[in-house]
C-alpha positions in Angstrom: -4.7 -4.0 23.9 -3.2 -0.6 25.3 -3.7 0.1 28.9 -2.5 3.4 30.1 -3.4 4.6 34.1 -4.4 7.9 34.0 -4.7 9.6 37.5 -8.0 10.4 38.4 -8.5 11.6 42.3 -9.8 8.4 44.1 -10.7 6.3 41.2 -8.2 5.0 38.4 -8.9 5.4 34.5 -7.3 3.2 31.5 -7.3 3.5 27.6 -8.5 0.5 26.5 -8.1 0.7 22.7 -6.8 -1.9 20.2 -5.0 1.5 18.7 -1.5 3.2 19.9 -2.3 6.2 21.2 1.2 7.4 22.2 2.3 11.0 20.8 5.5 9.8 20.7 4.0 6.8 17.7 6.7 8.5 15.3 9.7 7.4 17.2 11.7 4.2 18.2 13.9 3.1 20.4 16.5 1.3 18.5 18.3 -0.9 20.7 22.7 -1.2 20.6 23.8 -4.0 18.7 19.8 -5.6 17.8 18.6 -6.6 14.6 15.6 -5.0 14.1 12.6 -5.4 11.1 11.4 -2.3 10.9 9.0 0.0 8.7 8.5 4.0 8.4 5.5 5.0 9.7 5.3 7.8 7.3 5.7 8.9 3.3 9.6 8.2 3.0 9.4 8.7 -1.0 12.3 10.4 -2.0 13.9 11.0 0.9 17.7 9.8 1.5 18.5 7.7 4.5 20.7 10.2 5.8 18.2 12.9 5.8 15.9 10.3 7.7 17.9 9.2 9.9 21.0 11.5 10.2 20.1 13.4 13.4 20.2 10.1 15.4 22.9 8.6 13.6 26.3 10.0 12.1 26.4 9.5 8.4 29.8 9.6 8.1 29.7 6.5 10.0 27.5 4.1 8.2 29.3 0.8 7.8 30.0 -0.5 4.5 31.3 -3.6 2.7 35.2 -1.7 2.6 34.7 0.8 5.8 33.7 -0.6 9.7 30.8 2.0 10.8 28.4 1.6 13.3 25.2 1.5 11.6 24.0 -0.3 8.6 20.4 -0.9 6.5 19.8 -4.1 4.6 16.8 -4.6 2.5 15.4 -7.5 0.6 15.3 -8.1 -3.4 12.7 -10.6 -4.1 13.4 -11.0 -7.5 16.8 -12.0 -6.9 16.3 -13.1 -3.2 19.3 -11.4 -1.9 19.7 -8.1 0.6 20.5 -5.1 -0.7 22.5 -2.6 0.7 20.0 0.6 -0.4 23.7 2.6 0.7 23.5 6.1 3.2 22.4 8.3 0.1 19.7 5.9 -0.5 16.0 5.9 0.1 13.3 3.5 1.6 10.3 2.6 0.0 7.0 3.4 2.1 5.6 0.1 1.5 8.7 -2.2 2.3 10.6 -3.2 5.5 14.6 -2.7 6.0 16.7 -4.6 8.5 19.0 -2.0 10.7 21.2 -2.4 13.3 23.1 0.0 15.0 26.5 -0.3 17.3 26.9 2.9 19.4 26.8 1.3 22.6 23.5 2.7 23.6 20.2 3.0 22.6 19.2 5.4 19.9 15.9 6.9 19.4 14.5 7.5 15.9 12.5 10.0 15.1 10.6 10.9 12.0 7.9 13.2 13.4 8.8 15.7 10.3 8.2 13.9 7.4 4.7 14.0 5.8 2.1 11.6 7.0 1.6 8.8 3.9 -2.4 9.2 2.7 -4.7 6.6 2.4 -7.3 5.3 -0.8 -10.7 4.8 -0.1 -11.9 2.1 -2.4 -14.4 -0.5 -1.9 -12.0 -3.2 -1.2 -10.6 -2.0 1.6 -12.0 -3.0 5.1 -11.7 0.5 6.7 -13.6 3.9 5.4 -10.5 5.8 6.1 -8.8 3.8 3.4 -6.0 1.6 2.6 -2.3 1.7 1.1 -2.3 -0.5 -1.8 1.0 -2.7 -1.6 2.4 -4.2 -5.2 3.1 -7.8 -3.5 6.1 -9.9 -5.6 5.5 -13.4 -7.3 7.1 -15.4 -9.4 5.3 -18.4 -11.3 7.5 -20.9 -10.5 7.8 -20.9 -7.0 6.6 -19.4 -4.0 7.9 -15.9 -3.1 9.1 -13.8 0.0 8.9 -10.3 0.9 9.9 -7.8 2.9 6.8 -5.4 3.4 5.6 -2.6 5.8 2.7 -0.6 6.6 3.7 3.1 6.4 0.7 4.4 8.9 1.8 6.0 12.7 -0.9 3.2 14.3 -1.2 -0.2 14.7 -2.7 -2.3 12.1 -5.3 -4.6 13.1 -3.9 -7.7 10.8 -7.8 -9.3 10.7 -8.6 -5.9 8.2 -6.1 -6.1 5.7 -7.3 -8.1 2.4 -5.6 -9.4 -0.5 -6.8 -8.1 -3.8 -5.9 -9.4 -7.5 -6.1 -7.7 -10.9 -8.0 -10.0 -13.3 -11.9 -10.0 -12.6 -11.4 -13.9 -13.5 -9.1 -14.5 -10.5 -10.4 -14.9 -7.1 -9.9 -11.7 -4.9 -10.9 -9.2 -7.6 -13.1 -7.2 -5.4 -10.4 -7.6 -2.4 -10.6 -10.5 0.2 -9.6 -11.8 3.5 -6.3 -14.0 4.4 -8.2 -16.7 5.2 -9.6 -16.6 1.6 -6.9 -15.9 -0.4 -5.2 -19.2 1.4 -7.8 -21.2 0.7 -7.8 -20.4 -3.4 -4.8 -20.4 -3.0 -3.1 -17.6 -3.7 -0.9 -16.5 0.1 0.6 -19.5 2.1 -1.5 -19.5 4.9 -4.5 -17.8 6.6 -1.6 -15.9 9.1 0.3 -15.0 6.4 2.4 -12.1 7.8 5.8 -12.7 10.0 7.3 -10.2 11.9 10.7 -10.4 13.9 10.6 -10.2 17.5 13.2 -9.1 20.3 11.1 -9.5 23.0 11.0 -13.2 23.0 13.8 -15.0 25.6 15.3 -15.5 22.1 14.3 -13.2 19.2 12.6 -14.7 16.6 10.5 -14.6 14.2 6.2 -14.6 15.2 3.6 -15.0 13.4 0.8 -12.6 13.4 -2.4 -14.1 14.1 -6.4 -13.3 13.7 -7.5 -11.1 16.0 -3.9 -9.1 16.8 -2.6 -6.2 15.2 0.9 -5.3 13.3 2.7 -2.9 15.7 3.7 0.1 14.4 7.1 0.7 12.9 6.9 -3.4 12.5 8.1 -4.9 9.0 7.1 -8.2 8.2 7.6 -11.2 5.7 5.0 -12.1 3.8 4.4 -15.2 1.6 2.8 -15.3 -1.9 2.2 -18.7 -3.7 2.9 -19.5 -7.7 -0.7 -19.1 -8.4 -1.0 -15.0 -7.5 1.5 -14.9 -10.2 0.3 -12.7 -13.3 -2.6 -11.5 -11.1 -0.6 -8.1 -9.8 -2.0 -8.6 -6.5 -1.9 -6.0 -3.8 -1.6 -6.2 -0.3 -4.3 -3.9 1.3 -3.2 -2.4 4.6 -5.7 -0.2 6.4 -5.1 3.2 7.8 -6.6 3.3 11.1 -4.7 6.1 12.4 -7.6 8.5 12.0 -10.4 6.4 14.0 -11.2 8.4 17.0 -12.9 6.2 18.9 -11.7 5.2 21.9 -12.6 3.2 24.6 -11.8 3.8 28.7 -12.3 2.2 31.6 -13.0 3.7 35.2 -11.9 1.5 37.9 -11.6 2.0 42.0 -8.1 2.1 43.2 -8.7 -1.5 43.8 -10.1 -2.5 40.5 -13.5 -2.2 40.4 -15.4 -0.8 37.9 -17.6 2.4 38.3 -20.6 2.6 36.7 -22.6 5.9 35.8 -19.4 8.0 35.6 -19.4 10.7 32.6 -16.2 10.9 31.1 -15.3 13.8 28.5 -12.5 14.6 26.6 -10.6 17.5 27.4 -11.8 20.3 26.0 -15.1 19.1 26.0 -17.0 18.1 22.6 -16.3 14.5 23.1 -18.3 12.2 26.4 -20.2 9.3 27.2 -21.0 7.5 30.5 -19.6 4.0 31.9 -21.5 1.0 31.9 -21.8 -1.6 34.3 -18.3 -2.7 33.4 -17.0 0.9 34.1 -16.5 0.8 30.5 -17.6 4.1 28.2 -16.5 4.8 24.5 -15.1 8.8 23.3 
């Protein structure tokens, strides 16, 4: 959950919304010399990685298998189950994750602010009205299968509204369902079915994503698909939610209590509601 002080005179004011609400959503700070899994938020189709990225980061010196640079892109083939180097006149796909890594000696900000927002499907299987991307999700049926996927919007994705949706009316998930079903046909590995790498940790490491939390924006993830989605074309369903506009604030005293009866209004006017007893109020 986002909490972001606001100054308000005597009293203090916080966001309180499950959603990233930071103008600044289609940029990251890429750290020296850290791994990082990472996903666009935006519609990357067809554009290089040197256009993408090239302000931030000198093309000329992208490392390569036969020249030393100081930035590099892996990404992963799950057909073969290798990485692939998509090279510096390569592109990303909207819907996948890349590893980079980058060795200037200090932090680099990437910023994509320019490049076209990706657009949602409204369907019936997806969990949110705004709609969902519809992400082709690799099998194989012989064994299990990893992949490196991403979700292309500029907010957080709240992980308990994505569903798992097959091709064949015969197979389970047809009309789109949750993790926890899809594990239980079973058709995904488990009911937290979505792994993304985290430098945060005393050590970095892999997490798992569990009910109830979201999948950070500009996170990539690994995600596990069993033998038996194999032949279904199953799609990952990944909701946009960067177009809710609700939002939820809190209106405390200086020393934390809340304020009841308080009207709060967006600026500009058009948007208000009053707290409640918790100092809470929805916009």
């Amino acid at each position: 959950m986002l909490f972001k002080r606001l100054a308000l005179r005597s009293a203090a004011v916080f966001l309180a919304s499950p959603l990233s609400l930071s103008a600044s959503a289609q940029t990251f700070q890429l750290l020296d010399n850290e791994w990082e899994l990472l996903s666009v938020p935006g519609d990357v189709s067809g554009i290089s990685i040197s256009t993408l990225f090239g302000d931030e980061l000198v093309v000329t010196d992208y490392d390569t298998d036969s020249t030393e640079g100081t930035w590099r892109i892996w990404q992963y083939d799950s057909v073969s189950g290798t990485y692939v180097d998509p090279g510096v006149n390569g592109a990303l796909n909207p819907d996948s994750a890349f590893w980079i890594i980058q060795a200037t000696g200090d932090t680099v900000t990437l910023d994509v602010s320019e490049i076209d927002r990706m657009q949602a499907t409204a369907s019936s299987e997806c969990a949110n009205s705004a709609g969902c991307l519809s992400i082709p999700v690799p099998t194989n049926s012989s064994t299990f299968t990893w992949s490196m996927l991403g979700s292309p919007f500029s907010c957080s994705t709240p992980y308990d509204d994505s569903r798992f949706k097959t091709a064949l009316s015969q197979i389970p998930c047809f009309d789109g369902c949750s993790m926890q079903e899809a594990s239980d046909v079973p058709l995904v590995y488990t009911v937290n079915n979505v792994w993304v790498y985290d430098n945060s940790l005393p050590i970095p490491d892999y997490r798992k994503i569990s009910a109830g939390e979201v999948i950070p924006t500009w996170k990539g993830f690994w995600f596990l698909a069993l033998e038996n989605a194999s032949g279904t074309s199953p799609q990952l369903l990944v909701p946009d939610t960067s177009t809710v506009g609700s939002i939820l604030v809190r209106v405390t005293t200086p020393e934390g209590a809340p304020i009841e009866n308080v009207s709060v209004s967006q600026v500009g006017g058009g948007i208000s509601g009053l707290t409640d007893s918790e100092g809470l109020a929805e916009l």
